[in-house]
C-alpha positions as CSV (number, residue, x, y, z in Angstrom):
1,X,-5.1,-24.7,-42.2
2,X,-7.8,-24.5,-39.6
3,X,-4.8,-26.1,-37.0
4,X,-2.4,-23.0,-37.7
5,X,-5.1,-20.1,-37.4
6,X,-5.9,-22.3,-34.2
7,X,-2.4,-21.7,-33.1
8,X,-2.6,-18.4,-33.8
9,X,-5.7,-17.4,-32.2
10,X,-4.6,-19.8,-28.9
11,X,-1.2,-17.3,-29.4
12,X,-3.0,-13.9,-29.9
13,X,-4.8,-14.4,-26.6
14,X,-2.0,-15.2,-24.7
15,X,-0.4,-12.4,-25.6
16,X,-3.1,-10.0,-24.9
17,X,-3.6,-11.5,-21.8
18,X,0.2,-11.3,-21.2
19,X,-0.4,-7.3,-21.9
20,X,-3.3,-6.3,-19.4
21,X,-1.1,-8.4,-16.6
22,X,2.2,-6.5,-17.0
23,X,1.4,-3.4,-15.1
24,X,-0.2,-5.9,-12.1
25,X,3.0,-7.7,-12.7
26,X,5.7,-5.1,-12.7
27,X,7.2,-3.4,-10.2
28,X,9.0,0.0,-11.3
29,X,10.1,2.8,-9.2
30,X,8.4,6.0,-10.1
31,X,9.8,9.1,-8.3
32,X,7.7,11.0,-6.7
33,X,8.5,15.0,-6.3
34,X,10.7,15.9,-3.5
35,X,8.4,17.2,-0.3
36,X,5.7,14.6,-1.2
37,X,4.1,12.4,1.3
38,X,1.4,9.4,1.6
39,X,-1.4,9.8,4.6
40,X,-2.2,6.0,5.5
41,X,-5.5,5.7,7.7
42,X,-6.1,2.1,8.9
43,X,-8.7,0.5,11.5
44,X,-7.5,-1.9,13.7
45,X,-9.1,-5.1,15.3
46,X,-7.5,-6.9,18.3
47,X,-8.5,-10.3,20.0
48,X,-6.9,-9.7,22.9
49,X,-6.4,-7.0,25.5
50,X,-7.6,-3.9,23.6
51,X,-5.2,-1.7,25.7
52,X,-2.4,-3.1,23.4
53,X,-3.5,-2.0,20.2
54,X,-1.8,0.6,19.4
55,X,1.6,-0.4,20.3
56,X,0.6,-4.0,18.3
57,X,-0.4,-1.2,15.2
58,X,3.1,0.6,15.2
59,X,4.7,-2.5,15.6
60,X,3.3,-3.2,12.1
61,X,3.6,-0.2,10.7
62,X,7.3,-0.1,11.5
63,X,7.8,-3.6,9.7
64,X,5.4,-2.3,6.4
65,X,7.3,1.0,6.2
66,X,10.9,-1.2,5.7
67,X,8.7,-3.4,2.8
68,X,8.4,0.1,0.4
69,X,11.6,2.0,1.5
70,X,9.8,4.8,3.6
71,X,10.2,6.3,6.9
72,X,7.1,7.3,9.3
73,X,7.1,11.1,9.8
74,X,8.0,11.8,13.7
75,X,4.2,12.5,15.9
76,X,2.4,11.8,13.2
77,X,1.4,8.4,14.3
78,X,-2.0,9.2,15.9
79,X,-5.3,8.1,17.2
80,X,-7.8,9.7,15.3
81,X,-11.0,7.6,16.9
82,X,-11.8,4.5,18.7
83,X,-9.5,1.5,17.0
84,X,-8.5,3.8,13.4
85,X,-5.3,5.3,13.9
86,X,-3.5,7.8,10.7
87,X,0.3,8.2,10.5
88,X,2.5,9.7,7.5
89,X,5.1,8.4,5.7
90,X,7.8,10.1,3.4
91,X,8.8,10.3,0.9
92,X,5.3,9.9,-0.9
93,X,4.7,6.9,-2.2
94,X,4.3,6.0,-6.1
95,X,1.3,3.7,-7.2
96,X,3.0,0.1,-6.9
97,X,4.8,1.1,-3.2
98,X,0.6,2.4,-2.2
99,X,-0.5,-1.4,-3.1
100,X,2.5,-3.1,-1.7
101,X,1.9,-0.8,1.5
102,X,-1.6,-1.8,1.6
103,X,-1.2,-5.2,0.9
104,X,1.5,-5.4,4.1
105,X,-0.6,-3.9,6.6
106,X,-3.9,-6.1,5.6
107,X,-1.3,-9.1,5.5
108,X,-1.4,-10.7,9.9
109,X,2.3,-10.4,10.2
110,X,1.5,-9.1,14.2
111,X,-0.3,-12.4,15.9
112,X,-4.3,-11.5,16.7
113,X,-4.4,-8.2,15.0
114,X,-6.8,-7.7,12.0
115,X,-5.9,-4.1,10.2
116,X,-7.8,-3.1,7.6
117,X,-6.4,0.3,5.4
118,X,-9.2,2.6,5.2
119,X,-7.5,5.2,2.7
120,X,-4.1,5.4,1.5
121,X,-3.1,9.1,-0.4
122,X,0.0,10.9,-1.5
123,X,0.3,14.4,-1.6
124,X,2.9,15.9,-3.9
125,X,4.0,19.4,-3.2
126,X,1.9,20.6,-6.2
127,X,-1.5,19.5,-4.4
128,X,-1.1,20.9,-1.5
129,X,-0.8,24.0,-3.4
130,X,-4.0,23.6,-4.7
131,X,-2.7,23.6,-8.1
């Protein structure tokens, strides 16, 4: 007797574990309101010539943006201080395409560049109505 309520105990937990994992496990596709948009601010780190950061940054923005299906919005891919550079991407991104994206662009996929995401946001139409 004490063997079966072993098993299922042993069986219990592995479900429950099984549970809390899904969502970190899933990937769905939530659609995100038409007009929305994700604001991506990341600070970059070169070890070589710093003169090429930013062209070594778009070059891995441009690969990232392919990984979760979005397109960067034209000029919005900016300096906005020493090494930290903001761009936009559309449409807006849902939950699991914001941790893919971030995961991508922390990832080295560009030799000697070190990019760390500094905040990552979508905007649905709705919020930037202040509603």
């Amino acid at each position: 007797m004490r063997r079966v309520l072993a098993w299922v105990a042993g069986a219990a937990v592995v479900v429950a574990g099984l549970l809390l994992l899904r969502s970190e496990l899933m990937t769905v596709d939530i659609p995100q309101p038409e007009g929305s948009y994700t604001d991506v601010v990341i600070a970059v780190q070169v070890r070589e010539d710093p003169s090429v950061r930013e062209e070594m940054t778009r070059g891995l923005v441009s690969t990232c943006r392919l990984l979760v299906n979005a397109g960067v919005v034209e000029d919005s891919f900016r300096q906005v201080e020493a090494g930290v550079f903001a761009f936009r991407v559309r449409p807006g991104l849902d939950e699991f395409d914001r941790r893919e994206l971030r995961g991508c662009l922390r990832d080295t996929r560009v030799q000697h560049l070190l990019a760390d995401v500094r905040r990552i946001a979508t905007v649905t139409p709705d919020d930037a109505a202040g509603r």
